[in-house]
C-alpha positions in Angstrom: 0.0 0.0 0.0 1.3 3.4 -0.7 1.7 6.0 1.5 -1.0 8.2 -0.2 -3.3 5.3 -0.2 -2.7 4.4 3.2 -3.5 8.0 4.2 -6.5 7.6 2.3 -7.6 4.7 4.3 -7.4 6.5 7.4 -9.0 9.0 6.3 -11.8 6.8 5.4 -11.8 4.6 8.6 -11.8 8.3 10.7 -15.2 9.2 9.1 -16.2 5.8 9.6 -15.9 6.2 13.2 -17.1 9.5 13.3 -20.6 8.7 11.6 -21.2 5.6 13.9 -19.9 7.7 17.3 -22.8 10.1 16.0 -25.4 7.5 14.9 -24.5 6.3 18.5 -25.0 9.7 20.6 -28.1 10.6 18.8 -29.4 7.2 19.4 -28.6 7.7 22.9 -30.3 11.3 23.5 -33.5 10.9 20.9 -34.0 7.0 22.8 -36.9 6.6 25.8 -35.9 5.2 28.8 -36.0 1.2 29.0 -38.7 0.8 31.0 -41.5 3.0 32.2 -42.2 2.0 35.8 -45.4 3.6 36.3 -47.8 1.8 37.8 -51.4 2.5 36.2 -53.4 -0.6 37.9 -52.2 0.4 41.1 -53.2 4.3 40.3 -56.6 3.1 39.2 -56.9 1.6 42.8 -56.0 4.8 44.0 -59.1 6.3 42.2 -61.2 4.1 44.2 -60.1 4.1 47.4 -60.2 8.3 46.9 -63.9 8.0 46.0 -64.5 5.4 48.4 -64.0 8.3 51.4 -67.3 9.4 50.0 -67.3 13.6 48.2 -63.9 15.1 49.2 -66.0 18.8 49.9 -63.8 21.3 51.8 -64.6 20.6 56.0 -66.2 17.4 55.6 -64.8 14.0 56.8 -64.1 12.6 53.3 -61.6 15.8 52.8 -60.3 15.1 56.1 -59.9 10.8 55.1 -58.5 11.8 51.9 -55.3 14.2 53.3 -54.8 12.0 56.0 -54.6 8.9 53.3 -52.2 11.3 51.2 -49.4 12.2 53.7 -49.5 8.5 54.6 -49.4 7.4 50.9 -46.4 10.2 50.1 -44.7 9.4 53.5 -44.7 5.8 52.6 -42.6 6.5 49.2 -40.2 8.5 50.6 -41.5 12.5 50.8 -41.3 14.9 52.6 -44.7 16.4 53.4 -45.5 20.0 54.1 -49.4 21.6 54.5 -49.8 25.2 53.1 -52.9 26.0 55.4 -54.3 29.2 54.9 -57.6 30.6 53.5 -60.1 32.6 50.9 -63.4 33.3 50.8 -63.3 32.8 54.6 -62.7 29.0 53.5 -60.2 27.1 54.9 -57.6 25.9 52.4 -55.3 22.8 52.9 -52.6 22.5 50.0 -50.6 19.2 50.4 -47.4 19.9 49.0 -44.6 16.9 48.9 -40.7 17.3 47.9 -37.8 14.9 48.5 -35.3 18.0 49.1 -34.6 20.8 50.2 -34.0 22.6 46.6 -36.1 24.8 44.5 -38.6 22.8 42.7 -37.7 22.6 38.7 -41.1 21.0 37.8 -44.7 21.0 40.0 -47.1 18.5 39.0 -50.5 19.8 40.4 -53.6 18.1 40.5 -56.5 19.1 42.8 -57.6 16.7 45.5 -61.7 18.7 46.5 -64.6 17.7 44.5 -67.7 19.7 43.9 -70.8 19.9 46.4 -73.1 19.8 43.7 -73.9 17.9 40.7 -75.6 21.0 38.6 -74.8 19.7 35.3 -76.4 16.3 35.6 -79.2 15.4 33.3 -81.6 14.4 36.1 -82.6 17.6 37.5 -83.8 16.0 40.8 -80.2 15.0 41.3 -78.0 18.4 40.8 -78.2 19.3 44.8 -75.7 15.6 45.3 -72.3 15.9 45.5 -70.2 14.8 42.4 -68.1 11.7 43.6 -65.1 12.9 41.7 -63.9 9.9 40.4 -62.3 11.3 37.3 -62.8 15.2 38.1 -60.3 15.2 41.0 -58.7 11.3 41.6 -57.6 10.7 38.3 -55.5 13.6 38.6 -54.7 13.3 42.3 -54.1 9.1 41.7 -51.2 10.4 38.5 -49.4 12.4 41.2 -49.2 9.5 43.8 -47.7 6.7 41.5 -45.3 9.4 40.4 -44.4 9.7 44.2 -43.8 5.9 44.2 -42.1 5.5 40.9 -40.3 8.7 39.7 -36.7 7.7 40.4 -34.6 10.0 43.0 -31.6 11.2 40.3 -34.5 13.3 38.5 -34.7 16.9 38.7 -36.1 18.7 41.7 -40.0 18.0 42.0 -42.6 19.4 44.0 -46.2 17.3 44.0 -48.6 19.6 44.8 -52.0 18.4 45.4 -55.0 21.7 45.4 -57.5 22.5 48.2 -60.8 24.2 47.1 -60.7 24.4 43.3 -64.2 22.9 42.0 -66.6 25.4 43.8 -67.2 28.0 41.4 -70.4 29.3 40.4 -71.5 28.6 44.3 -72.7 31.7 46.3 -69.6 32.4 48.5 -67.1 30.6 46.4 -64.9 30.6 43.6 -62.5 28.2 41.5 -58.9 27.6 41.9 -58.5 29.3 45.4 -56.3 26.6 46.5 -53.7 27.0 43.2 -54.5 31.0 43.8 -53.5 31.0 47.0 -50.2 28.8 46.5 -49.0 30.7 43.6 -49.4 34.1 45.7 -48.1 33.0 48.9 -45.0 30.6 48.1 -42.3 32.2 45.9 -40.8 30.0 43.8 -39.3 29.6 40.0 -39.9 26.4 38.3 -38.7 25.6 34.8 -42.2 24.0 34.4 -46.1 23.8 36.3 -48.1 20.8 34.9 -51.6 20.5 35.8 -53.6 17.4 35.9 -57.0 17.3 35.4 -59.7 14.9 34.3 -57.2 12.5 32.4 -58.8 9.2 33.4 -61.7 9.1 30.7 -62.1 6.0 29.3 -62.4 7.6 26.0 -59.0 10.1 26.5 -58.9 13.1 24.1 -56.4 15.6 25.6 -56.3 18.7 23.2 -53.6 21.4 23.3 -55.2 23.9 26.0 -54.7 27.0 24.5 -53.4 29.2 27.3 -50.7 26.7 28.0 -46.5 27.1 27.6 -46.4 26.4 24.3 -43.0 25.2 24.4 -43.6 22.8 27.6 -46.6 21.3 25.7 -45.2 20.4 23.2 -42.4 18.7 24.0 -45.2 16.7 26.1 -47.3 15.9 23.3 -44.1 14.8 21.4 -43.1 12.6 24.3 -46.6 11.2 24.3 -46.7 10.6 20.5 -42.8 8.8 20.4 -44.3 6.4 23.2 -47.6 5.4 21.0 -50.2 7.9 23.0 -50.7 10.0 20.2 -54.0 9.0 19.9 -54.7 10.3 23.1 -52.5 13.7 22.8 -53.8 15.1 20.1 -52.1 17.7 18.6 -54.8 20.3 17.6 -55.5 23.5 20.0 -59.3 23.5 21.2 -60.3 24.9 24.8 -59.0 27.9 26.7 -59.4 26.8 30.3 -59.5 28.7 33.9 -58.0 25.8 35.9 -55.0 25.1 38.6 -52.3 26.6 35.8 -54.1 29.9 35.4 -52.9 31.7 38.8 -49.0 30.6 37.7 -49.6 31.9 33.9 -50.8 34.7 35.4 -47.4 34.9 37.8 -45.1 35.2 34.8 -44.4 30.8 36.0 -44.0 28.7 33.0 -47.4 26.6 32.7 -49.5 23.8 31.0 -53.3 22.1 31.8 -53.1 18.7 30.8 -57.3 18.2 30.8 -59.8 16.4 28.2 -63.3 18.6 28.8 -64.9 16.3 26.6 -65.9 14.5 29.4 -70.1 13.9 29.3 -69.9 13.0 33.3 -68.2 16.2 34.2 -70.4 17.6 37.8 -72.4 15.1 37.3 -73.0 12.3 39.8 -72.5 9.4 37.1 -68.2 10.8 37.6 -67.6 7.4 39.0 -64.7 4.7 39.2 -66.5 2.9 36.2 -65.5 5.9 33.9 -62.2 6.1 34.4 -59.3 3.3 33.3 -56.0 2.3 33.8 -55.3 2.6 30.0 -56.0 6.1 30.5 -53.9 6.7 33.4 -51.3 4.6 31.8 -51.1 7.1 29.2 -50.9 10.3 30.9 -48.5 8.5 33.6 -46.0 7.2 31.0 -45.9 10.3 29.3 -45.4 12.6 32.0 -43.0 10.2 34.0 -40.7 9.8 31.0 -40.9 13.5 30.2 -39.5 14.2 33.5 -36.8 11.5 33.8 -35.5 13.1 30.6 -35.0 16.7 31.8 -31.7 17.9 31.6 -30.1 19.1 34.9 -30.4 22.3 36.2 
């Protein structure tokens, strides 16, 4: 071999090894993690044991069962568990908030844990003064944020769990919506990178548009995560509500934030929002998606 030639080789063999170092690094960074390890048959036990404590309604004993059932469930996977007690409206508010350290949060899930005191959108007008059991309008959300607390692993970026006292009263002489989000987003000071809400994400038949008010950015990189794991069925990629829900009073706080909700929900305050509605498929969905979103999140 000549010298020229031999030169030529190595030239040849260097961008060899060049191309498959870079096949290999974008292999590595574009790749999900092996195996999702969130648990959606135990969240959808969750669900029921939440609605099994009867209507969750601010200062009754089914809102007292259920935080007393949280710090125990969030104690038991290793978190830290502070109470943001304070009030609005004259109401007393009770936002559970669990974290595994002492550093600033870079994402908070947020789901709220209250139902509403009345079903006034059910069909059967003799049955709008019941409470809604809250089965998918409050558990589905609250059981996401539990299994996350189980299963999230403890290398991932800082996260605060943050579950919402008072939020599904409005329209009620005395009350309003999201005081519980309103009053955490006024009172504690902090800058996450990201503030994902979840709402009514356990519907059998899951249709989770874009919610227009949302981070763009943040939402999409969701809905892309959820399409590359085969749930793009169920994050659809079209904008079609503007909603005034838990992410509101952070949007409105110059916070980074996103509303992960399907309103085309035909049970929604109604007293037919039971465990039966709701699947693991469903939570399956929304789990994997938002648990391998956040295990990918670069550092701070």
């Amino acid at each position: 071999m000549t010298k020229k030639a031999a030169s030529a080789y190595l030239i040849l063999i260097g961008l060899l090894l060049i191309l498959v170092v870079g096949w290999y690094i974008a292999s590595f960074l574009t790749s999900k993690p092996a195996s999702v390890s969130f648990d959606s048959t135990r969240a959808y036990a969750d669900v029921k044991t939440q609605v099994s404590f009867g209507p969750r309604i601010p200062e009754t004993d089914g809102h007292a069962q259920i935080r007393g059932w949280l710090r125990q469930e969030l104690e038991k996977a290793g978190w830290a568990v502070e109470i943001q007690q304070t009030e609005r409206l004259g109401h007393p508010i009770y936002n559970i908030i669990a974290k595994r350290s002492d550093e600033e949060p870079q994402i908070v899930l947020g789901a709220h844990y209250d139902t509403r005191m009345i079903a006034d959108n059910d069909p059967d007008m003799t049955k709008r003064t019941q409470p809604v059991p809250g089965a998918n309008d409050g558990a589905s959300g609250v059981a996401i944020l539990v299994e996350m607390a189980r299963s999230l692993p403890k290398d991932s970026v800082p996260v605060w769990l943050v579950f919402f006292d008072t939020e599904d009263n409005g329209n009620i002489d005395g009350w309003d919506w999201i005081l519980g989000s309103r009053a955490f987003a006024e009172e504690i000071k902090i800058s996450p990178r990201a503030v994902v809400i979840v709402d009514m994400i356990g519907d059998t038949d899951l249709n989770i548009y874009l919610e227009r008010n949302s981070d763009i950015g943040i939402r999409t990189k969701i809905w892309t995560t959820a399409e590359k794991l085969g749930y793009g069925d169920k994050f659809i990629f079209e904008e079609k509500y503007s909603m005034e829900d838990d992410h509101t009073p952070f949007l409105e706080a110059g916070l980074p934030a996103v509303d992960l909700i399907d309103f085309d929900y035909p049970y929604w305050h109604t007293i037919q929002d039971t465990p039966d509605k709701v699947s693991p498929e469903s939570l399956k969905a929304v789990g994997d998606t938002l648990w391998t979103w956040i295990v990918n999140q670069p550092p701070p």
